[in-house]
C-alpha positions, 0 to 999 in steps of 0.5 A, spaced: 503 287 792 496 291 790 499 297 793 505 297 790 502 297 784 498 303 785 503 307 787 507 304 780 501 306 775 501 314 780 508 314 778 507 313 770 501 317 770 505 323 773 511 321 768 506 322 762 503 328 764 509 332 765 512 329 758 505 331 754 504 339 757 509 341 752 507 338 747 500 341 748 502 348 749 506 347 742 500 347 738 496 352 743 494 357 736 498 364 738 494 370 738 493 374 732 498 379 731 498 387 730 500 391 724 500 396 720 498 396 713 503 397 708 502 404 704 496 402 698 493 397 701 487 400 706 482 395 708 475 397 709 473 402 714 471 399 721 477 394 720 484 395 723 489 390 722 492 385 727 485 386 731 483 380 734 475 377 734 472 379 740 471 372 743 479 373 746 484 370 742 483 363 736 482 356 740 481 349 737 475 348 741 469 342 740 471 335 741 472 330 736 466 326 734 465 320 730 465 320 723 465 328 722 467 331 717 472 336 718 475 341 714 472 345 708 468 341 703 466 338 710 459 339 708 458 339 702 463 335 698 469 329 699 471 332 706 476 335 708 483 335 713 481 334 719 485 329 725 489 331 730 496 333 726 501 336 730 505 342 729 511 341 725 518 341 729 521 346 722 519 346 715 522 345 709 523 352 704 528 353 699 528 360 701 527 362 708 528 369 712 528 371 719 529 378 716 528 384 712 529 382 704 526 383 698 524 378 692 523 378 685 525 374 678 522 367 678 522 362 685 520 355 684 520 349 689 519 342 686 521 338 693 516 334 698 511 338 702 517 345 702 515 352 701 518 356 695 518 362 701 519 362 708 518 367 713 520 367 720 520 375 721 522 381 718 519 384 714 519 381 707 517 383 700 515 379 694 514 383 687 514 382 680 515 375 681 513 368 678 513 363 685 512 356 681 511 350 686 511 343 683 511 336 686 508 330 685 510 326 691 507 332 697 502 329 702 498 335 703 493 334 709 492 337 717 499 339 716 498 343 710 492 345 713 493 347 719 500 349 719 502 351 712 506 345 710 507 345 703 504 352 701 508 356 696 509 362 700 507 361 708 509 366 713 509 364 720 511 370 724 514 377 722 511 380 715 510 378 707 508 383 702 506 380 696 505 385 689 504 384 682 505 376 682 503 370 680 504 364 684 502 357 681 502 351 685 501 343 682 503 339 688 497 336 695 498 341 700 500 346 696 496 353 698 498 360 693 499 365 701 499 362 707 499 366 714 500 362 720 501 365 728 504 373 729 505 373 721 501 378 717 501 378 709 499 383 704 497 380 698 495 385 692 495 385 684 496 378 684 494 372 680 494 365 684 492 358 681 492 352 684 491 344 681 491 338 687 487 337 693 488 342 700 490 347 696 487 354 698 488 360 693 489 365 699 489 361 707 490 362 714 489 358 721 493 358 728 492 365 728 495 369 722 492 375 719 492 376 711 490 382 708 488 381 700 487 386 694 484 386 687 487 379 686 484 373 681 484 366 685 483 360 681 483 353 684 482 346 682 483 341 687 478 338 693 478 341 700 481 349 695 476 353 697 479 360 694 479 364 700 480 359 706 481 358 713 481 352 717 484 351 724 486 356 730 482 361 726 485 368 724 483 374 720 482 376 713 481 382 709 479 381 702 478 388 698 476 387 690 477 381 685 476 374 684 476 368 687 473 361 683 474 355 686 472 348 682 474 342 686 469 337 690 468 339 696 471 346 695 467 352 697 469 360 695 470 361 702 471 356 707 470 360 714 473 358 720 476 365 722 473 372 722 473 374 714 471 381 711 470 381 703 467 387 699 466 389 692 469 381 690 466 375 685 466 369 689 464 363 685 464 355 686 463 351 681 462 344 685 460 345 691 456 350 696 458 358 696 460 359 703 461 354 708 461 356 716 463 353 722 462 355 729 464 361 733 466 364 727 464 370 722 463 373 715 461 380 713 461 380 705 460 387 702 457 388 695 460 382 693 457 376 688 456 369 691 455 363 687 455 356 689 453 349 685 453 344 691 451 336 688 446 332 691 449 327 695 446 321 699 450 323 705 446 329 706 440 330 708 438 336 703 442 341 699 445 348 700 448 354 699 450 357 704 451 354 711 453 355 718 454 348 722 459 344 727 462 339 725 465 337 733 471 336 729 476 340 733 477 345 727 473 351 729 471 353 737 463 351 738 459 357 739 454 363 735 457 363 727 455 370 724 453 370 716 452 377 714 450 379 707 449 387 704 448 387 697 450 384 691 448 378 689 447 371 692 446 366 685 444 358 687 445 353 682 442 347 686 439 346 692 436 350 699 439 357 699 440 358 707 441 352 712 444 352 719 444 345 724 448 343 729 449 351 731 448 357 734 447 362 728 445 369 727 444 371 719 443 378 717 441 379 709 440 386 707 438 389 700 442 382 696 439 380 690 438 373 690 437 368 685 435 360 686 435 355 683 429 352 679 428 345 684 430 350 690 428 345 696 427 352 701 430 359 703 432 358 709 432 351 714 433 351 720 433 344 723 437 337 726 440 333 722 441 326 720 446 325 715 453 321 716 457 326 717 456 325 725 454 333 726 452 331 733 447 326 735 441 325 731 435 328 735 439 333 739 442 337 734 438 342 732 440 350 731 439 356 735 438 361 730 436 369 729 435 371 721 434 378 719 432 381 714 432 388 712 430 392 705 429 385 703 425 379 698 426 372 700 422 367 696 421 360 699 420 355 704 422 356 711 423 350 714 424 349 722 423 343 728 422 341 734 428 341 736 431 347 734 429 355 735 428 360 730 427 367 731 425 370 724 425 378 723 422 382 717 424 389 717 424 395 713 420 393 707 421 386 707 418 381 702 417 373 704 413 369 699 413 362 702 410 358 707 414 356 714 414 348 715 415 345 721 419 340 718 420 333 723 424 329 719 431 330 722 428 331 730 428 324 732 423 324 738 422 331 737 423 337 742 421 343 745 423 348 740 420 354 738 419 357 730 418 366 733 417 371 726 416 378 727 414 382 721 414 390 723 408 395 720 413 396 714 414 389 712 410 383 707 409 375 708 406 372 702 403 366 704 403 359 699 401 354 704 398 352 710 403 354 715 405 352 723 409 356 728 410 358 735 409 365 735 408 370 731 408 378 732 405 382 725 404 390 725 405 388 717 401 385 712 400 378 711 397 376 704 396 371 700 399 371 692 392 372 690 392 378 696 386 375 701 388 376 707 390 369 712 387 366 717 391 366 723 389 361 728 390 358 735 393 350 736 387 351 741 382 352 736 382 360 738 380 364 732 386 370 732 386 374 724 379 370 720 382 371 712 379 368 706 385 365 703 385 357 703 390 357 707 391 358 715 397 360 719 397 356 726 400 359 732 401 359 740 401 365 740 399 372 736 400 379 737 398 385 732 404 389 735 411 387 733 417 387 737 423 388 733 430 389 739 431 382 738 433 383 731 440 383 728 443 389 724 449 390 718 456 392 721 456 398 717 463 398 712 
């Protein structure tokens, strides 16, 4: 009887997996697609359409964790989509095409979770339109999130070209332009607003590839950053205009792609400016981005700009890449730059930076122990290079045991701060490591007593009063004796700077 009952469980478990294979190839993310950009609508030099990230093509990875937060506004607000929804069997649109056609007039949709436009293939073009999406009954969620569902116009395959419009949209899930899988979507001198939760301005997941110009997005709902990704990843291109999102929870952009924005006002009004999850990236050009993220008792600090892992699924673990190169980053609240639970590369060069008064620091690199469930507390530091290039920085940096650092000044770069060994969130601690190099061209400006493992310096290390600063062994090992009251203590010292480590802008 025990064997036969053996043999029974191995006959359903073979029943089961046969049953569940197709299921998860369905909702595998495709890979991104390649085209061509229509005439007049160029993105930035170095950037080709349909190319995939490097990395190989988008996947779903991380595992699930217990009370994560994932989706956009995941760090900084109400939390976003996240779970494990399954891709739909077909959707529901008003006017769908699977072939060339053209578009114009008003277009409206007032049904549950329903495109007003729907592209299967072909090669559609929108123009001189009013897309209208209403619906008070939508649900919105993973579904809209992930797939489209619910979207004004989401195009799943083939190609949509979206000029001189205006799309609104008053329903949950409903997204302005959606691109989903092999699609590719241009959008360009159009205006798009959206009013409930889970309603991105211009969004992409499972692959899609969306190309943007000179639009001017506004959202109001929670989870609605203005330029938004979310799971399998894709690629956007953003060239001019603005894009405002004014939800909780809602960042101006929300990366779980590889996203390019140049010469654009990228705004949040309630929450952080740039959110970034895993083996992702985003490169803004002379852009100017502004975030007013609320202090929260779930979180152990308030940022700007962040690179993490939720371990919710939605992004794949690995590096996140945040590069800036001029324009302006403006704080109206909190920290400026923080990344936990993450391999992270920050590459800042020539931005003007405008913190907040009560500005808790300029860059945090540390474990954390919020309730969102990012990892395990005591094991969830970040591993992060930070350059910075031709640039000011004032603030605090902020590391721990459990995470590592490796901090480059280069080309006439300023750091006015102190760099704090901060333990709080590093439980039992580690065997973490804090490493600045500050090449012969570069100034840190000391404010505080400040502790780190190693520090290269072939520049110039001053107080605000310009007395030099001592700089002294953890074994009591006299390396720089200073006359500042405050003094730097070390493993390590070197007069000389190693900078082939450091990171470098990905010229446009």
């Amino acid at each position: 009887m025990k064997n036969l009952k053996k043999i029974i469980s191995l006959l359903l478990t073979v029943v089961m997996l046969s049953l569940c294979a197709p299921a998860l190839a369905d909702n595998m993310p495709p890979e991104p697609p390649s085209g061509e950009m229509p005439e007049g609508m160029t993105p930035p030099d170095g950037e080709f359409p349909g190319e995939p990230p490097e990395g190989g093509a988008p996947g779903e990875g991380g595992a699930p964790g217990e009370g994560g937060m994932p989706g956009e506004g995941g760090p900084g607000g109400m939390g976003g989509p996240g779970g494990g929804s399954s891709q739909p069997d077909s959707y529901d649109a008003v006017n769908s095409y699977d072939a060339d056609a053209e578009l114009t007039g008003d277009i409206e949709s007032t049904g549950t979770d329903e495109n007003a436009v729907l592209v299967t293939g072909g090669s559609v073009t929108v123009s001189d339109a009013t897309v209208a999406r209403t619906s008070s009954d939508s649900t919105g969620g993973d579904s809209a999130s992930f797939y489209g569902v619910g979207a004004a116009l989401l195009a799943t395959d083939g190609t949509l070209t979206v000029t001189d419009s205006t799309i609104t949209t008053d329903a949950a899930g409903g997204a302005g332009v959606f691109s989903y899988g092999d699609a590719v979507v241009y959008v360009k001198d159009t205006t798009i607003e959206t009013t409930q939760g889970t309603s991105g301005g211009i969004h992409v997941a499972g692959g899609g590839t969306l190309y943007a110009e000179n639009l001017t997005v506004t959202t109001q709902g929670g989870s609605s950053a203005a330029i938004r990704s979310d799971r399998g990843s894709g690629t956007m291109v953003v060239n001019g205009g603005s894009y405002t999102a004014n939800g909780s929870g809602s960042p101006a952009v929300y990366v779980t792609a590889d996203i390019t924005i140049s010469d654009a006002e990228l705004t949040a009004t309630g929450s952080e400016a740039l959110c970034l999850e895993g083996l992702n990236s985003v490169k803004l050009y002379n852009c100017t981005l502004t975030g007013d993220m609320p202090d929260q008792d779930q979180n152990d600090n308030t940022w700007t700009v962040i690179l993490y892992q939720s371990m919710s699924g939605d992004a794949q673990v690995g590096e996140g890449s945040f590069e800036m190169d001029g324009g302006k980053l403006v704080s109206k609240n909190g920290g400026l730059f923080y990344t936990t639970n993450t391999d992270s590369t920050f590459v800042l060069r020539g931005v003007e930076i405008e913190a907040s008064e009560d500005s808790e620091y300029f860059l945090r690199v540390t474990g954390n122990a919020n309730q969102r469930g990012w990892g395990s507390t005591g094991a969830n530091g970040a591993n992060c290079t930070f350059t910075a290039i031709q640039q000011t920085m004032d603030g605090d940096i902020q590391w721990d045991s459990i995470s590592n650092l490796d901090l480059y000044l280069t080309d006439g770069s300023t750091l006015v701060g102190a760099i704090v060994d901060d333990e709080s969130c590093a439980g039992e601690g580690g065997d973490g490591a804090c490493h600045v190099v500050i090449d012969e061209s570069s100034t840190w400006v000391v404010t505080g007593d400040s502790t780190l493992t190693a520090l290269e310096c072939a520049g110039s290390i001053v107080d605000d009063a310009g007395q030099s600063v001592s700089v002294v062994g953890a074994d009591g090992t006299v390396y720089v004796e200073g006359d500042s009251e405050f003094t730097i203590t070390v493993d390590s010292y070197s007069a000389e700077a190693d900078t082939t480590g450091a990171g470098a802008i990905t010229e446009a």
